[in-house]
C-alpha positions, 0 to 999 in steps of 0.5 A: 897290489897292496901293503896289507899288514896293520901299520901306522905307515899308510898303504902303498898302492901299485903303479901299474901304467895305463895311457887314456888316449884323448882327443889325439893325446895320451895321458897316463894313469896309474891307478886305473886298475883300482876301476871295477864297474862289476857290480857284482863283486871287484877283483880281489887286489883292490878289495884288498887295497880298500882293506888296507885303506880302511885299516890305516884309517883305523890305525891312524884315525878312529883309534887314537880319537877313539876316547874323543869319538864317542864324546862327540858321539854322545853329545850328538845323541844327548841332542837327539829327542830319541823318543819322538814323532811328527805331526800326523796327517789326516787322510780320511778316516786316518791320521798317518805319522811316524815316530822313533823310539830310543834305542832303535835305528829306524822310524815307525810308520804308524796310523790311527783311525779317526781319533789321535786317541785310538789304538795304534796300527803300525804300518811298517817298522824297519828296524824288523829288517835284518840288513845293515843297510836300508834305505827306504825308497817308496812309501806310499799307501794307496789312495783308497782310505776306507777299504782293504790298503795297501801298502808300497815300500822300495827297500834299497839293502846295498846303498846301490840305489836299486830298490825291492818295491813290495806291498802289504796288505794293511788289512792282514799284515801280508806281503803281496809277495807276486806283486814285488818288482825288484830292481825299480827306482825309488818311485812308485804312484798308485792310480785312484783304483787303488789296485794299479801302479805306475813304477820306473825302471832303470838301465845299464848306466842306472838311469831311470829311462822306462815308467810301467803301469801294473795292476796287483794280483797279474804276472809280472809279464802283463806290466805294460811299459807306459814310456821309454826315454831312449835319450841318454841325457833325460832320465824320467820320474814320475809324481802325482798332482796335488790333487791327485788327478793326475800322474805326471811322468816328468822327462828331464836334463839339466837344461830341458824338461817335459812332462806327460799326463796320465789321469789318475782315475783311469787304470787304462788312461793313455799317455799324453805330452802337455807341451812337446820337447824343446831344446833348453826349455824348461817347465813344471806343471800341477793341477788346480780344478778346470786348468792346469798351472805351469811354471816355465823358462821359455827357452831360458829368456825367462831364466827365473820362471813365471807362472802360467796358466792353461785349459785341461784340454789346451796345454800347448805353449800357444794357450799358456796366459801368464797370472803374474807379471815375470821378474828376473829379480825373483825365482819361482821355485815351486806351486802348491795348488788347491781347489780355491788359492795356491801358493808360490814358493820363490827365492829373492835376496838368497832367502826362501819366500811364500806367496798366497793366492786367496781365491786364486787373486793376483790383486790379493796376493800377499807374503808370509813374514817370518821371525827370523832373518836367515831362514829357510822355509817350504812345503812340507810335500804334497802327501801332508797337504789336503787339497780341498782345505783352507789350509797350507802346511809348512816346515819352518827352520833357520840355523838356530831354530829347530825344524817346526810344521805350521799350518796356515789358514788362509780364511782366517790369515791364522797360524797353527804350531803343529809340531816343534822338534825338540832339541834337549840339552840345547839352548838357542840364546847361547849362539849368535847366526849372522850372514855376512857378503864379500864380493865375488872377484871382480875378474870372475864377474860373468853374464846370465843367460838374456840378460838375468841379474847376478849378484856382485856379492857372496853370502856366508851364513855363520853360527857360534857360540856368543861367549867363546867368540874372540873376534880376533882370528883365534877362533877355529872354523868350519867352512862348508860348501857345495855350489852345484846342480842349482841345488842350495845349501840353506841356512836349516838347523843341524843339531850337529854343529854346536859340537864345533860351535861349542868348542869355540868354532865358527860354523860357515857355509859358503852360498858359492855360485853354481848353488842356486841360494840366489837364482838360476843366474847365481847357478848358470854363472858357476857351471859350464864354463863358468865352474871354475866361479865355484872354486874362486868364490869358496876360496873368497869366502876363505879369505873373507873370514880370515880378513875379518878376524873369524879364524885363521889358516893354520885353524880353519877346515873345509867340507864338501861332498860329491860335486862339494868333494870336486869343490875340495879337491880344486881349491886344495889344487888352487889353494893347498895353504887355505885351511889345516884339514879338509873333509872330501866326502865322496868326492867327484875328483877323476872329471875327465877319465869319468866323464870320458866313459859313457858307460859309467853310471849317471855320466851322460846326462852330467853333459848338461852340468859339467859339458861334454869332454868330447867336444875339445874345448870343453875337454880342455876347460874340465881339464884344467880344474879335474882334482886328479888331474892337476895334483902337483908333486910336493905340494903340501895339502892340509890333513885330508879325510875321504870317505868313499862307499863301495856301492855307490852308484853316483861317485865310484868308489875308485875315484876317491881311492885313485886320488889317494893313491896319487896323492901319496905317490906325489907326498903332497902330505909330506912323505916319510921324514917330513917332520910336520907330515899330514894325515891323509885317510880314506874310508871306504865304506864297504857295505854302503853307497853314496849317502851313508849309513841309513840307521840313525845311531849309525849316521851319528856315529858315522858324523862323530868319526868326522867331527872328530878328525876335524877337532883333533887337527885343529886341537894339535894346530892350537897346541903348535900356536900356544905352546904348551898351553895349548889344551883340548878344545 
């Protein structure tokens, strides 16, 4: 159904009709026959239109930048301390850690006993695995420190997300081979008898619904199922307090949450709800000595969450007491309770804040000051944490500051630099970070729920380089952007960028609404009904660098991926002049015939992000911004690289390749004869899943292939705009 012989001429796929009947009206789709949901193995026809794509990425792309691939490649190595570890963390009567070793893909997870000084004891390596592709899921030794360990690890070989759980005895180096759960999640808690485990299962549309308790060295059979989700909008997971007194199972939707306690010291503990479900209403919950600590929206009127308190044996709504006054201007994101203070994590100005409770004081509470004006900062999770300790361990970053752990002691208010990545063959003094604003369009101005603040203005955050920065709109640009889910995109360090930064680009990223960088008012402004915002506020950030001398339209590209490739496709729809080269990785484009089908993987439960199209109004609002939906024929789109995996369980595979496909037919790239034709690509990983390569070197190789598309467009834009002159960047 495909042109398969090597060409420089991209593959034509077949057109074969198919009409989707919706809401009374059909629709017609040629490329649905690319939809395979076998996960198993898809028809031969569209593995060898897949082929076909990959080798006109090949013929096209990664060929001729080859010689610029592997520059790129290697200076993302040469900043890469490839012999290195992390700060290690003591858990009586050992200090657990990691490291990596130059040459090889994967970390070593390694321990020593009582001393940093003592002989090493490797706990497990991957890169003694013989897959291409290994995601690790669970890592977690059991509670038991002292005695004969074990060892639970997921391993996930395909990119599917389904994970191989099995356990090691730590003490022979054996694999309890009857004790291996295949097809589980990624979560795996063990209770204090350091012989039972709490594990999630998924069903048919890959949700995690169901949490087993099994204690090691029975039969598979006598796993008993703890709970059951039937709801098709929650999923379940499961975490375990700070304290480790507790083994949450935490059943949520986008809108709804509620948590259910077992005790972590009882292998037979009954399962109870700390507050029954309510319809949009969210809260988290930990666990500190004689009560529990509980964040909460009540019913979304208090949008940004306030801290509560509660008896262990009252948990109901009616006996929560707030500790700390709400304020919609701030988030609270998170609490880190230990046995004599906690800490609140919140969001406030589009930053990332800490808040320390000395003695579990109010009246003495106080913020930890940073370095730096854009920053990000956060636990470093609860497994590096001791929970009976003065102090609180912390990872500290910014765009120009490689990632440090710090530990904070509360009884003497002094910091300790644990670790600090090194970064060779950077230098930090070279770069200028900057976050600038420009107002989010008047016209798209919306209220939060009860009334919650949003900001009238959008933050851009911005590296370069200090001494190839011009000021006058000649200076290339990447702009990024997600602005879903409420996830934020924060200004962390990514070695990565100075490859653009040094060849004269500025690096942005967008904080667009429907991101939550500036609250849950910032996020419920860009979703629903609202989600076109997100689209509107990219392109205004766009614009903004464009009237500010930053860059140009003819030099300027756009990243997004997943929710950031529906990002992508939108604004090419809206705005195809805006940049000269997008990179959509694999992008969420086909909106309405995806979430149309129930049956495909992790659509339900989107009801709650996007809204359900069965309901006519929203199937009308999803429908005038779904990517595939709206291509228009002629309309000329910047050179576009899509990547896609065949494997992926979150965005399809075919949902980038139909818009491909469609897009070819529409010759939005210009078509044959098009003397300023484009370059529109797809790379289909077909061993992967949603996230990439797993190896290290792998990842890099696979972030140079990118870069490199990306610098070559720009590279020949600078030639048209400098004539002859113009050279490599």
């Amino acid at each position: 159904m495909s042109s398969s012989p090597l060409t420089t001429r991209p593959p034509v796929a077949a057109k074969v009709l198919h009409k989707h009947r919706y809401h009374g009206k059909e629709f017609e789709d040629h490329y649905h026959w690319m939809k395979d949901q076998n996960p198993e193995q898809k028809r031969p026809e569209i593995i060898n239109y897949l082929n076909a794509e990959n080798a006109y990425t090949k013929a096209s792309h990664l060929d001729p930048n080859a010689g610029l691939i592997d520059t790129i490649y290697k200076e993302f190595v040469s900043r890469l301390q490839e012999d290195d570890d992390e700060a290690p963390v003591y858990k009586h009567p050992y200090f657990y850690y990691k490291r990596t070793q130059k040459g090889k893909q994967y970390p070593i997870y390694a321990r020593k006993k009582g001393s940093m000084d003592a002989p090493e004891e490797v706990i497990l390596d991957q890169n003694t695995f013989d897959y291409e592709y290994q995601g690790l899921g669970a890592y977690n030794v059991s509670p038991d420190h002292k005695s004969s360990q074990i060892l639970a690890y997921g391993l996930d070989t395909s990119g599917d997300e389904r994970y191989k759980v099995m356990f090691k005895n730590l003490e022979s180096g054996a694999l309890l081979e009857s004790d291996t759960i295949p097809e589980a999640t990624e979560q795996v808690e063990w209770c204090n008898d350091s012989r039972t485990v709490y594990y999630t299962m998924m069903d048919h549309i890959h949700r995690p619904h169901k949490v087993f308790r099994r204690t090691l060295g029975t039969p598979p059979e006598s796993a008993q199922m703890i709970y059951h989700e039937p709801d098709e909008k929650f999923e379940v997971n499961i975490s375990k307090t700070n304290s480790e007194k507790y083994v949450l199972v935490n059943v949520s939707s986008s809108l709804t949450r509620e948590v259910h306690l077992l005790d972590a010291d009882r292998p037979d503990a009954d399962i109870r709800v700390f507050q029954p479900r309510k319809q949009n209403y969210t809260y988290y919950v930990e666990h500190q000595e004689d009560r529990f600590l509980v964040l909460a929206d009540y019913g979304r009127r208090l949008l940004n969450f306030t801290l509560c308190w509660c008896p262990l044996d009252a948990t109901v709504e009616e006996n929560w007491k707030k500790i700390i006054p709400y304020d919609a201007s701030i988030e609270l994101t998170g609490v880190l309770p230990f046995a004599d203070h906690f800490v609140l994590y919140e969001r406030s100005e589009g930053l990332e804040r800490m808040r320390v409770f000395p003695n579990n004081s109010p009246e003495n509470a106080y913020y930890l000051d940073f370095p730096e004006d854009i920053y990000s900062v956060g636990g470093a999770g609860t497994a590096s944490q001791n929970y009976h300790s003065s102090t609180i361990r912390f990872n500290y970053t910014s765009m120009l500051t490689p990632w440090a752990t710090w530990e904070y002691d509360i009884s003497t208010k002094e910091r300790k630099l644990l670790k600090q990545k090194q970064i060779p063959n950077y230098d930090s003094s070279l770069y200028t970070m900057r976050r600038i604003y420009t107002p989010v369009p008047a016209e798209t101005a919306a209220e939060a729920p009860f009334g919650t603040p949003v900001p009238d203005r959008l933050p851009i955050s911005l590296v370069y380089r200090t001494d190839r920065f011009k000021g006058d709109g000649s200076n290339p640009c990447l702009l990024y952007g997600y602005g879903s889910y409420g996830i934020s995109i924060d200004p962390v360090y990514n070695s990565k960028i100075f490859s653009y930064a040094d060849r004269g680009f500025v690096y942005a990223i967008a904080h667009i609404r429907g991101g939550g960088e500036l609250g849950r008012g910032w996020y419920e402004t860009g979703k629903f009904k609202h989600k076109r915002n997100t689209f509107t506020d990219f392109i205004a950030a766009a614009d903004h660098l464009v009237a500010e001398k930053y860059t140009s339209p003819d030099i300027m590209a756009m990243e997004g991926a997943s929710a950031g490739g529906l990002l992508m496709g939108s604004v090419l729809n809206l705005r195809p002049d805006l940049v000269n080269v997008a990179i959509a990785g694999v992008p969420f484009v086909d909106v309405i015939n995806t979430m149309m089908d129930p049956t495909i993987p992790l659509t339900v439960n989107e009801y709650e992000e996007w809204g359900n199209p069965n309901e006519k109004d929203y199937f009308d609002y999803m429908l005038s911004y779904s990517p595939y939906d709206n291509l228009e024929k002629g309309a000329r789109f910047p050179n576009l690289l899509v990547k896609a995996g065949l494997n992926d369980p979150r965005v399809q595979y075919w949902e980038p390749a139909k818009w491909v496909a469609k897009m070819r037919d529409f010759k939005v790239d210009g078509g044959e004869g098009d003397p300023d034709r484009r370059t529109i690509v797809l790379d289909c990983k077909m061993g992967q899943g949603h996230s990439g390569p797993t190896g290290r070197y792998a990842y890099l190789k696979n972030s140079a292939d990118d870069y490199a598309f990306v610098v070559s467009c720009i590279e020949k834009a600078q030639k048209r705009r400098n004539g002859a002159q113009g050279g490599k960047l």
